[in-house]
ROSE-4610 file (N, C-alpha, C; in Angstrom, 1 decimal, always signed):
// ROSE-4610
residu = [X/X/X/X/X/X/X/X/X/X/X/X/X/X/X/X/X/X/X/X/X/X/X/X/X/X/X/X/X/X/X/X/X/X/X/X/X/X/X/X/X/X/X/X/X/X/X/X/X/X/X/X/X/X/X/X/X/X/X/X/X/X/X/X/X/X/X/X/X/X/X/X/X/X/X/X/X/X/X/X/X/X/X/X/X/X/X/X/X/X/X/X/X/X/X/X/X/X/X/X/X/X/X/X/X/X/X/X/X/X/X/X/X/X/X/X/X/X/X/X/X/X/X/X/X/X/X/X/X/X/X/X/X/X/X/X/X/X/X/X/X/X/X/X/X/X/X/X/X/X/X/X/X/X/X/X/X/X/X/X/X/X/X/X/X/X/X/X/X/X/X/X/X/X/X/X/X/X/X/X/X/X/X/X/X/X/X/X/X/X/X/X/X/X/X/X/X/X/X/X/X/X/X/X/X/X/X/X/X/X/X/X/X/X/X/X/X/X/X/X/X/X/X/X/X/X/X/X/X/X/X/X/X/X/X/X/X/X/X/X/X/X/X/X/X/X/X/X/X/X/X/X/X/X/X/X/X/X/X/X/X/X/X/X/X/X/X/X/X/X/X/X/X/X/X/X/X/X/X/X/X/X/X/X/X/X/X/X/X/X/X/X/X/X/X/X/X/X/X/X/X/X/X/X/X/X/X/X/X/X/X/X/X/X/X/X/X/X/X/X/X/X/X/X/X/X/X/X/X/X/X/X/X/X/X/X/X/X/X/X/X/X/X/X/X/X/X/X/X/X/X/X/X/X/X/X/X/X/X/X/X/X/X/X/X/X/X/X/X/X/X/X/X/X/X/X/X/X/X/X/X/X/X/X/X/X/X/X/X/X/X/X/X/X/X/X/X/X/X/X/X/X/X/X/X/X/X/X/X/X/X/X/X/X/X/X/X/X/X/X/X/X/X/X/X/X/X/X/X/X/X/X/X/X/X/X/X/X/X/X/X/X/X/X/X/X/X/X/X/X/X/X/X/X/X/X/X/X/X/X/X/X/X/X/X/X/X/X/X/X/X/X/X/X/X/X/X/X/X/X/X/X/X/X/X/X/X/X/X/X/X/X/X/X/X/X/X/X/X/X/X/X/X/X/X/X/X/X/X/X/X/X/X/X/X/X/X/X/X/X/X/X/X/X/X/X/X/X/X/X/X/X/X/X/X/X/X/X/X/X/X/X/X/X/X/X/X/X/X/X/X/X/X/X/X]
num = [1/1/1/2/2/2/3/3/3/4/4/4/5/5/5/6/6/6/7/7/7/8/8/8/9/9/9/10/10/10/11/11/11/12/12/12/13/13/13/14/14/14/15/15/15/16/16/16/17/17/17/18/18/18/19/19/19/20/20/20/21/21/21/22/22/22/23/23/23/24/24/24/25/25/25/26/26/26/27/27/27/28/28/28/29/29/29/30/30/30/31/31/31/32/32/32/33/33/33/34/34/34/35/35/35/36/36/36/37/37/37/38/38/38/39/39/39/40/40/40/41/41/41/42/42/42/43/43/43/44/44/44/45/45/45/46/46/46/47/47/47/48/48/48/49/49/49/50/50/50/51/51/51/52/52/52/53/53/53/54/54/54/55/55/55/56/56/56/57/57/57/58/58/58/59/59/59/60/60/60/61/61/61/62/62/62/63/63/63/64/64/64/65/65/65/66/66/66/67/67/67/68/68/68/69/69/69/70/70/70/71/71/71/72/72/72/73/73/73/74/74/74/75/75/75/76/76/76/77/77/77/78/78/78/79/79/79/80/80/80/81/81/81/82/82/82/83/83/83/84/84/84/85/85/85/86/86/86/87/87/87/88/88/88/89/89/89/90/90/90/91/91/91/92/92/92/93/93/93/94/94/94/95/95/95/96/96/96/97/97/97/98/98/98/99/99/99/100/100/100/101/101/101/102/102/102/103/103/103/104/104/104/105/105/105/106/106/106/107/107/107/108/108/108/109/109/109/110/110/110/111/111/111/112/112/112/113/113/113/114/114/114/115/115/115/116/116/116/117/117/117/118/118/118/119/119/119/120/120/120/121/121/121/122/122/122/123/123/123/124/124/124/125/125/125/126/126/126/127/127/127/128/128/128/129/129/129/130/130/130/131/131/131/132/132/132/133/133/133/134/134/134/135/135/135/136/136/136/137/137/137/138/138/138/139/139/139/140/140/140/141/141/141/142/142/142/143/143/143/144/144/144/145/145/145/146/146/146/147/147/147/148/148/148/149/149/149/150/150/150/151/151/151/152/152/152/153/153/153/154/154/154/155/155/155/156/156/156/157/157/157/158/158/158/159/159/159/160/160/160/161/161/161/162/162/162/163/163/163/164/164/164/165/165/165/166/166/166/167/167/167/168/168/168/169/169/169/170/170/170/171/171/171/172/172/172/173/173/173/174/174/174/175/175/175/176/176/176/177/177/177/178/178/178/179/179/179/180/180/180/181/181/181/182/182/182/183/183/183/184/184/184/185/185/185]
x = [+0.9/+0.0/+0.9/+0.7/+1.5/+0.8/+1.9/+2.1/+1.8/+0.6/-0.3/+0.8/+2.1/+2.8/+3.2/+3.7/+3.6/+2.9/+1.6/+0.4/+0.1/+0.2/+0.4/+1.3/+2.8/+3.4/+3.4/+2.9/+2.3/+1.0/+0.1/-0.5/-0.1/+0.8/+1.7/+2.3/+2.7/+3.5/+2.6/+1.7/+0.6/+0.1/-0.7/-1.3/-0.1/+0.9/+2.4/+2.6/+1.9/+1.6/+0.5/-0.4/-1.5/-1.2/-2.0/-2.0/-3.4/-4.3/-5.6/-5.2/-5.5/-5.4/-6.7/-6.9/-8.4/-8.5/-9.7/-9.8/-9.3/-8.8/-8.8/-9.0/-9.4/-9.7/-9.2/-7.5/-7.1/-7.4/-7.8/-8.2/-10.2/-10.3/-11.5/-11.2/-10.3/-10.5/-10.1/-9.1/-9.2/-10.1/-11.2/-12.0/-13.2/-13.1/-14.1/-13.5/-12.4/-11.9/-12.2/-12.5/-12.6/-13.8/-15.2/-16.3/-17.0/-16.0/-16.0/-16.0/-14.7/-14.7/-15.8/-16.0/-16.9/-18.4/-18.4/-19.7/-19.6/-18.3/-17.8/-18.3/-18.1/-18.2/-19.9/-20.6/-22.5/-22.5/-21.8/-22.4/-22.3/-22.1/-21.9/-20.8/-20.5/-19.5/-19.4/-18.6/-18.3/-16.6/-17.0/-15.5/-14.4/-13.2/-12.8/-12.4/-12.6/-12.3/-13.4/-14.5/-15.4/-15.1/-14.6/-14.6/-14.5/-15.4/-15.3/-13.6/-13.1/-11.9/-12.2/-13.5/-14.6/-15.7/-16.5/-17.5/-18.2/-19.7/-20.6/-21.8/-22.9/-23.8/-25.0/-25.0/-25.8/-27.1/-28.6/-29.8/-29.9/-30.6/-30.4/-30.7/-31.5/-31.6/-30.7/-30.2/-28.1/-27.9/-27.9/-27.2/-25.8/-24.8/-23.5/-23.5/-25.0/-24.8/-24.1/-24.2/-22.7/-21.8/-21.5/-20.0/-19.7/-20.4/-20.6/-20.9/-21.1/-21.4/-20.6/-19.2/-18.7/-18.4/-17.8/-17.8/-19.0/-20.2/-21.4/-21.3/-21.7/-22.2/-21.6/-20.0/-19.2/-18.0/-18.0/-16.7/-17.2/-18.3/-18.8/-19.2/-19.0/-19.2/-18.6/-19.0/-18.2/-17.9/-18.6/-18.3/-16.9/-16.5/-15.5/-15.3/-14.2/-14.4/-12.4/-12.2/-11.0/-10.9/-9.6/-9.1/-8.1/-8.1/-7.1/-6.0/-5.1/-3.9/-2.9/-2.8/-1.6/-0.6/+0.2/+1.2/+0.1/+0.1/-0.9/-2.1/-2.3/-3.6/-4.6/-6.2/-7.0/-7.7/-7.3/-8.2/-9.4/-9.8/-10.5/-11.2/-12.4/-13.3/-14.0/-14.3/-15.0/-15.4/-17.0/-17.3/-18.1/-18.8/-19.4/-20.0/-21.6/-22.0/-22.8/-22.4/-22.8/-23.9/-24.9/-26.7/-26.4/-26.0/-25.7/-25.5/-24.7/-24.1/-24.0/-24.6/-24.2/-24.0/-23.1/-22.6/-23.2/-23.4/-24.5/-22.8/-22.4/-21.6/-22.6/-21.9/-22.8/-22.1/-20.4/-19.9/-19.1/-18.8/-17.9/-17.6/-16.1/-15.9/-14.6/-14.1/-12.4/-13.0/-11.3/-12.0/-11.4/-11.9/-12.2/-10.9/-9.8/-8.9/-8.0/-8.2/-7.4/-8.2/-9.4/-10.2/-9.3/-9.7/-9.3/-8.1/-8.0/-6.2/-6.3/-7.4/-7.9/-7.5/-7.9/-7.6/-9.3/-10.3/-12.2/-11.8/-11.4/-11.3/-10.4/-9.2/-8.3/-9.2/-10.1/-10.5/-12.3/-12.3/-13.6/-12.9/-12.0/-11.2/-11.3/-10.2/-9.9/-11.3/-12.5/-13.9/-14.0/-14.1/-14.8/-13.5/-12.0/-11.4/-11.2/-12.1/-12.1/-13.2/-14.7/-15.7/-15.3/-14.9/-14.4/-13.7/-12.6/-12.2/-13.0/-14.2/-15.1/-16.4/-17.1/-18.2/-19.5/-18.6/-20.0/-20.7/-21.9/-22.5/-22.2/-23.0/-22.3/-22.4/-22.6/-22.4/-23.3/-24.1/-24.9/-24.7/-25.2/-24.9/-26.0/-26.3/-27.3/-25.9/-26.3/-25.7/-26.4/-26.1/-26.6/-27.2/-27.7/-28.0/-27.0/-26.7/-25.6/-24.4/-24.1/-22.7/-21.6/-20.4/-19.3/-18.6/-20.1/-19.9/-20.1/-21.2/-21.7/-20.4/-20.3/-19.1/-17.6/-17.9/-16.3/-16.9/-18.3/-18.6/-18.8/-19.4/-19.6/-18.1/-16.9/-15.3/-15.4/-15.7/-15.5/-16.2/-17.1/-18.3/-19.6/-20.1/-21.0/-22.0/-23.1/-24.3/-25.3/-26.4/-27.4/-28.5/-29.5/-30.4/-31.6/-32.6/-34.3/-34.8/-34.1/-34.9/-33.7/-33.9/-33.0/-32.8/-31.2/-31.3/-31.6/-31.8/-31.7/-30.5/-31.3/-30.4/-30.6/-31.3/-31.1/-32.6/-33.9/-35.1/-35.3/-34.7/-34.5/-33.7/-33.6/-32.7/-33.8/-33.3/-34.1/-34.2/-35.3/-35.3/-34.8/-34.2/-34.0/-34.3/-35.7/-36.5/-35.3/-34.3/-33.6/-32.1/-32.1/-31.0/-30.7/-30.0/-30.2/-29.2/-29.9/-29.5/-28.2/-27.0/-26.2/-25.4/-25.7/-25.1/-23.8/-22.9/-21.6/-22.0/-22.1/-21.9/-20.8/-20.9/-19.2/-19.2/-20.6/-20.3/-21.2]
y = [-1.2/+0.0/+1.2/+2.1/+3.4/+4.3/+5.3/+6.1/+7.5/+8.1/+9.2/+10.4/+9.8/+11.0/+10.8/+9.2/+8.3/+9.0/+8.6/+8.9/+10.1/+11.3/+12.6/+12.7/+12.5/+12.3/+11.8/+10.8/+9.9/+10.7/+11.4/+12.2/+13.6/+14.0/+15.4/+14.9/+14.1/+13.8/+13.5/+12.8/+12.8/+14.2/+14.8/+16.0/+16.9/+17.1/+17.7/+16.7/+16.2/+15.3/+15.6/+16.2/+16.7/+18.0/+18.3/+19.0/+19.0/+19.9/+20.7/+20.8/+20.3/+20.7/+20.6/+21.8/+21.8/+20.4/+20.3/+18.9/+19.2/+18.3/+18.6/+17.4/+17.2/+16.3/+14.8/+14.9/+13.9/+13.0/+13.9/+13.3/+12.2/+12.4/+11.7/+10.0/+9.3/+7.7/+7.8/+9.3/+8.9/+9.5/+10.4/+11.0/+10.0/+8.7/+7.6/+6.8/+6.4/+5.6/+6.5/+7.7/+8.4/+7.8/+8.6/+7.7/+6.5/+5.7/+3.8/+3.8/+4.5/+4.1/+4.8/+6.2/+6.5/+5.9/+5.6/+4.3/+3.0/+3.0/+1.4/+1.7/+2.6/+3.1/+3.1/+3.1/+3.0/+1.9/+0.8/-0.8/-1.2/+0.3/-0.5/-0.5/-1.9/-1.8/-2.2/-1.6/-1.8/-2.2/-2.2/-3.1/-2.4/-1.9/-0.7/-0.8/-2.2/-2.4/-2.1/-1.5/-1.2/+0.4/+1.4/+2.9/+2.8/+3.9/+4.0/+4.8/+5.4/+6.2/+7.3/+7.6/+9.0/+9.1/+10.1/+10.7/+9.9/+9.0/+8.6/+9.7/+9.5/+10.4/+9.4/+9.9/+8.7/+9.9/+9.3/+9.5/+10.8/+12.0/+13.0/+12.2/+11.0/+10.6/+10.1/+9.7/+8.7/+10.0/+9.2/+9.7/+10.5/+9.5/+10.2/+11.1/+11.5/+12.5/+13.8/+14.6/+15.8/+15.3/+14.2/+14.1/+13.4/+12.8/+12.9/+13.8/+15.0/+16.2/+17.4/+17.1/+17.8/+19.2/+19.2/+20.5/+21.8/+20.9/+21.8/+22.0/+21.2/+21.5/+22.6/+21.8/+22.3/+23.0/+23.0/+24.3/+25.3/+25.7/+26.4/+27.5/+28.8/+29.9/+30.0/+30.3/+30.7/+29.1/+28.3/+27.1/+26.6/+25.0/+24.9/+23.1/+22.7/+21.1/+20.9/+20.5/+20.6/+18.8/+18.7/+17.0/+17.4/+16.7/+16.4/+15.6/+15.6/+14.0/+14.0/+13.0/+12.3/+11.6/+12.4/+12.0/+11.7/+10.2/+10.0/+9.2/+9.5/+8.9/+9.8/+10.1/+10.9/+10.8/+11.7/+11.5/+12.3/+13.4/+13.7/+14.6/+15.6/+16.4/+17.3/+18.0/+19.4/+20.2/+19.7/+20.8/+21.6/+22.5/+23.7/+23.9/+24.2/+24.6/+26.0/+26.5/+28.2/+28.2/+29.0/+28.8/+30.5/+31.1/+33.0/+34.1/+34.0/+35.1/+34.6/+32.7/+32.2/+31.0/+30.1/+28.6/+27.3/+26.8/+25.7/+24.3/+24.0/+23.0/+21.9/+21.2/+19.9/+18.5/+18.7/+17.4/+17.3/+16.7/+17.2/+15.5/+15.0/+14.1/+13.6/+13.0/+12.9/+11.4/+10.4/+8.8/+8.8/+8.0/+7.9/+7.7/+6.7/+6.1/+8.3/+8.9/+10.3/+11.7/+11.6/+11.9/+12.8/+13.4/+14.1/+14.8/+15.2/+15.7/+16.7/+17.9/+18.9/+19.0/+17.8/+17.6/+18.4/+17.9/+18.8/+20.1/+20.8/+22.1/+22.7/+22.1/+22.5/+22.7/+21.6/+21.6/+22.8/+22.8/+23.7/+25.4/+25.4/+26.8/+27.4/+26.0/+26.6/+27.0/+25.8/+26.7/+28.0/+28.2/+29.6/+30.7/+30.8/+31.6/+31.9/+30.5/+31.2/+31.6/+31.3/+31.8/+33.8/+33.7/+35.3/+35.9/+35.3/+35.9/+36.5/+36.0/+36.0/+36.8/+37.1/+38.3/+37.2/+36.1/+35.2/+36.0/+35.8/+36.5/+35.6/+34.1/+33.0/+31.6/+31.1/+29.7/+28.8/+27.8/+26.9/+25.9/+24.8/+23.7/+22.9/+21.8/+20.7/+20.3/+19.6/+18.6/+18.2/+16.6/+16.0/+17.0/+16.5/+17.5/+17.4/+16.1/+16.1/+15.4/+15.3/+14.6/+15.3/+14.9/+15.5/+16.4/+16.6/+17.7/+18.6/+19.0/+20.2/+20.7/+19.9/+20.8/+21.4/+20.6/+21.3/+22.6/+22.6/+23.5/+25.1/+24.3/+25.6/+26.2/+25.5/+25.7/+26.9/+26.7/+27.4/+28.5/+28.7/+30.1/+29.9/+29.0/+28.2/+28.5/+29.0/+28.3/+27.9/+27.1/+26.5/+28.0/+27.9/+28.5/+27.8/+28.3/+27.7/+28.1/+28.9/+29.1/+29.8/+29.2/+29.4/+30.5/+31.2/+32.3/+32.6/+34.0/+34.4/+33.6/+33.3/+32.5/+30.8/+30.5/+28.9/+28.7/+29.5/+29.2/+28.2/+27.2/+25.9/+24.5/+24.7/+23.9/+22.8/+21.8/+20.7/+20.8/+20.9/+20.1/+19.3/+19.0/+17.5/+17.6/+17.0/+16.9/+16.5/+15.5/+14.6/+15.5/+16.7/+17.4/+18.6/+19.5/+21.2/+22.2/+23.1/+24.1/+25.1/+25.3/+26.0/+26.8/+27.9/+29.0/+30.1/+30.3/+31.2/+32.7/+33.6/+34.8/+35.3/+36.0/+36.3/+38.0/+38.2/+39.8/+40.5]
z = [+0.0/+0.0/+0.0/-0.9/-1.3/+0.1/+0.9/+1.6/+1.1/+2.1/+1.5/+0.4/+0.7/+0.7/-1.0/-1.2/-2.5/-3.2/-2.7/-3.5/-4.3/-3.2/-3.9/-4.8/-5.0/-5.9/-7.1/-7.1/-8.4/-8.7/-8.0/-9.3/-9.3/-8.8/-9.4/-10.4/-10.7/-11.8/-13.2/-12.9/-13.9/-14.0/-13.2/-13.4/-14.2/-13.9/-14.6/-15.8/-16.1/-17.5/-18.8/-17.9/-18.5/-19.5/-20.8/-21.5/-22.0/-22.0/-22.9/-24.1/-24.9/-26.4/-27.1/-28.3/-28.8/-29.4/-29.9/-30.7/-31.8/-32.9/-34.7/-34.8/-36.1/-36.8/-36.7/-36.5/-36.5/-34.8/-34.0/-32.6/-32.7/-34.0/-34.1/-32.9/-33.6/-32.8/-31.1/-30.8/-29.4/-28.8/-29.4/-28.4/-28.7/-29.6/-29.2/-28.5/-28.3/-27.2/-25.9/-25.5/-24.3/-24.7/-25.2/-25.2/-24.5/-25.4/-25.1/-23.6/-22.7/-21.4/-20.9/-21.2/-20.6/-20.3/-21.4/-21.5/-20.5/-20.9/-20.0/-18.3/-17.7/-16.6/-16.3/-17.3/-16.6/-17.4/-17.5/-18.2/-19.3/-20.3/-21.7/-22.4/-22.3/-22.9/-24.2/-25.7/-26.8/-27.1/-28.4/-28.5/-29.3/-28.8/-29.9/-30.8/-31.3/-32.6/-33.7/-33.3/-33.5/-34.0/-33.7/-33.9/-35.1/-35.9/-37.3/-37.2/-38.8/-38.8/-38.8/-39.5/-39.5/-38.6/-38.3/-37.6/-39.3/-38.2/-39.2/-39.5/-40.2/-40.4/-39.4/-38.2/-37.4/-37.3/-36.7/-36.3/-35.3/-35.8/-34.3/-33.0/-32.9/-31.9/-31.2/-32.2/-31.3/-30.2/-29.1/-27.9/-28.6/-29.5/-29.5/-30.7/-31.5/-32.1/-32.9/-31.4/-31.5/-31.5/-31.2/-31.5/-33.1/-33.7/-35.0/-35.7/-34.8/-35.9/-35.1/-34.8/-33.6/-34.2/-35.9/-36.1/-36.2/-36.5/-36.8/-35.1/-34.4/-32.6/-32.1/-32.0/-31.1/-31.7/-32.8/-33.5/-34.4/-34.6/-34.9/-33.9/-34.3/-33.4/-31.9/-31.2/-29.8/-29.2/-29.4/-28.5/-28.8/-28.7/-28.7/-27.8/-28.4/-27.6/-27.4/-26.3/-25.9/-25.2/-25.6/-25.0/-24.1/-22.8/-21.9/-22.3/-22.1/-23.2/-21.4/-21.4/-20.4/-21.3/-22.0/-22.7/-23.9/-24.5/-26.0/-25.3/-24.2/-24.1/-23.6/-24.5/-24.2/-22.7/-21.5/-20.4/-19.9/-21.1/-20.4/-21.6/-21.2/-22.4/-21.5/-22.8/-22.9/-24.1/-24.0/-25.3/-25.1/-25.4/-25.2/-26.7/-26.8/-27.9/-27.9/-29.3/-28.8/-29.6/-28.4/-28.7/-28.8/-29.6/-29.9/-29.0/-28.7/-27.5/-26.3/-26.1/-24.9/-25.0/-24.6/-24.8/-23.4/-23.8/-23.5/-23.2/-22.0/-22.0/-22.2/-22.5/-23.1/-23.1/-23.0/-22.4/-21.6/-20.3/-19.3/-19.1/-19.4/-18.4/-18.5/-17.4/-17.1/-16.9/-17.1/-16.9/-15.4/-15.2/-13.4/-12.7/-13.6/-12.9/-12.6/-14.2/-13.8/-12.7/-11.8/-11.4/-10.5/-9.6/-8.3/-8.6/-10.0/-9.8/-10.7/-10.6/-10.9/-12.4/-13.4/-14.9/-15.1/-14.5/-14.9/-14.6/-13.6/-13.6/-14.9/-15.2/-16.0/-17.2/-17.2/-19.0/-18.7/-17.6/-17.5/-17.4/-17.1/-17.0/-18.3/-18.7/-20.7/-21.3/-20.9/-21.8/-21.4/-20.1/-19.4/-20.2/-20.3/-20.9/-22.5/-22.9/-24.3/-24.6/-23.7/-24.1/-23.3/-22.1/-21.9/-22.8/-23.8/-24.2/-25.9/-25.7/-27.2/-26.5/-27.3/-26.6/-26.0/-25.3/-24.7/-23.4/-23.4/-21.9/-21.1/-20.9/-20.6/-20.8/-20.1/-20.0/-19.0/-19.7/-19.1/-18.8/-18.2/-18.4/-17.0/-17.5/-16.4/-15.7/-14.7/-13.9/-13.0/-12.4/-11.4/-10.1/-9.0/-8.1/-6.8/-6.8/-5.7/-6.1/-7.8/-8.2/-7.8/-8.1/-8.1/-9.3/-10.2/-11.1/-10.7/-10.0/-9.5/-8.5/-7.5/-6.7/-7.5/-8.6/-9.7/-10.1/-10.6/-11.4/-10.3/-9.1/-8.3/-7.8/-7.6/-7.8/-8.4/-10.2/-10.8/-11.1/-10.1/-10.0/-10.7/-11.1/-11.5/-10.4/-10.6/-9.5/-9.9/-9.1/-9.6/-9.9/-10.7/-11.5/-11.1/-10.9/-11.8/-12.7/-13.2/-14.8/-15.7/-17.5/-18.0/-18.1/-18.6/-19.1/-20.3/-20.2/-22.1/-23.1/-23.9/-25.0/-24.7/-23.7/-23.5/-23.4/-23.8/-24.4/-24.9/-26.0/-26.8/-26.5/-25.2/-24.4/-24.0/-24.0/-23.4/-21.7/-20.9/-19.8/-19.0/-18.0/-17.9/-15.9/-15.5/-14.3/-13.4/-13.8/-12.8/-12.5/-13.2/-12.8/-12.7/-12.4/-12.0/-13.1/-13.2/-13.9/-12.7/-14.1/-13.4/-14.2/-13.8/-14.7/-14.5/-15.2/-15.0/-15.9/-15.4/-16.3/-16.4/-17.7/-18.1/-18.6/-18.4/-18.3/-17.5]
């Protein structure tokens, strides 16, 4: 058993591993291997020999949709989709889609084993500074009501909402989780 002291060290070293880089194109197969685990983690599991080499033309109803259509979603206008890398392996995400003068986060997740070693804040930072640095008002996003998203997001000045702001009128609902919003001007 590694000594608390170990321990910290072995993820300073990792975390001092980490790099945010935007998506491009050629990151298509590792941001579906992040996917894959992430799935893997609520039960489903798929096989990665399975990833196409392209983003397919799948059903608006496919769950993994935007990310088949990541440049319309999420690279178009103020939004934006950023990958965590630990050396060449993808550990983490962030996309943000811009609903006109305000961005709607839409995917948030680090894989479990790289968790607690402030890689979510890093990639939630980078969204919040490039939407400040662009004429965003702000930034939305659902989350659980008592996950360990919400406490990252309220970190980051995030608070819960009951009703949408201006610009997030077309947003879907979702009863089982809470509205939380950042303003940026």
């Amino acid at each position: 058993m590694k000594s608390v002291k170990e321990s910290s060290t072995d993820e300073q070293v990792v975390t001092e591993l980490i790099s945010i880089e935007p998506f491009e194109r050629e990151d298509w197969v590792p941001l579906c291997e992040l996917s894959i685990a992430q799935l893997a983690e609520h039960g489903i599991i798929l096989d990665p020999e399975d990833i196409p080499e392209e983003p397919e033309d799948t059903d608006r109803d496919c769950p993994e949709w935007d990310l088949d259509h990541i440049e319309e979603v999420y690279l178009s206008g103020a939004g934006g989709f950023w990958l965590a890398w630990c050396e060449d392996i993808p550990v983490g995400q962030v996309g943000a889609q811009d609903l006109g003068g305000v961005v709607e986060l839409r995917r948030m997740y680090v894989r479990a084993e790289y968790r607690h070693r402030g890689i979510g804040a890093r990639l939630v930072n980078t969204l919040i500074e490039h939407c400040a640095a662009g004429d965003v008002q702000a930034i939305e996003l659902w989350t659980t009501k008592d996950g360990p998203g919400r406490s990252l997001y309220e970190k980051q000045g995030f608070r819960k909402v009951d009703m949408k702001g201006p610009g997030f009128e077309d947003t879907d609902d979702r009863p089982d989780e809470i509205r939380m919003r950042l303003g940026l001007v």
